[in-house]
N, C-alpha and C positions, 0 to 999 in steps of 0.2 A: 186282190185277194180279200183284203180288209170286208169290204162292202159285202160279198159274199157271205164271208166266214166271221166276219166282225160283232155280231150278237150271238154266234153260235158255242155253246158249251163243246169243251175238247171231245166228250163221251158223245156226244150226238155228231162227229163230223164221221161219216161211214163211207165205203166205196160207191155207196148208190150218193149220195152228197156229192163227193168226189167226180164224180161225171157229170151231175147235172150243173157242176161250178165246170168241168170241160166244155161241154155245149153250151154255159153262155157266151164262154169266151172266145170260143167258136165262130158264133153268132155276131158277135160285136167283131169281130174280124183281126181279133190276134193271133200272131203265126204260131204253129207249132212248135217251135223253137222255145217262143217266149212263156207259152203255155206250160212245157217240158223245166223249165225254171223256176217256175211258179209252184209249179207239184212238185219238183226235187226240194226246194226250201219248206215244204210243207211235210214231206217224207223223212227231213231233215230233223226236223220242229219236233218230228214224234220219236224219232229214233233215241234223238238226247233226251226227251223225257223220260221216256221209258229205261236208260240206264241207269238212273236218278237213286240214290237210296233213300225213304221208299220209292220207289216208281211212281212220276207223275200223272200216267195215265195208265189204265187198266190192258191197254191193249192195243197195238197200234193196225188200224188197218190196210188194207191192201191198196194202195195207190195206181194205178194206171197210169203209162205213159201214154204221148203219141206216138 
């Protein structure tokens, strides 16, 4: 996930981000399973920010499973 997402500011990771980090991982031949993990810790990552007082991110987006 790091390599992916690891220079990218929190306000710029979006649903269209969000899949084009699915389809690499896709690509590179990681299961569905482990991909489904990878996005639950990242849906995870925004959900406690977001309850944060103030709120660490503006807005958390919509994540897709497999």
């Amino acid at each position: 996930m790091e390599p992916f997402f690891g220079g990218m500011r929190v306000t710029n990771i979006t649903t269209a981000s969000v899949r084009e980090y699915i389809a690499q991982r896709l690509e590179a031949g990681a299961a569905n399973a482990t991909i489904n993990r990878e996005l639950a810790a990242l849906k995870r990552a925004f959900n406690v920010a977001s309850q944060c007082t103030p709120p660490k991110v503006p807005h958390v987006p919509y994540i897709p499973m497999l």
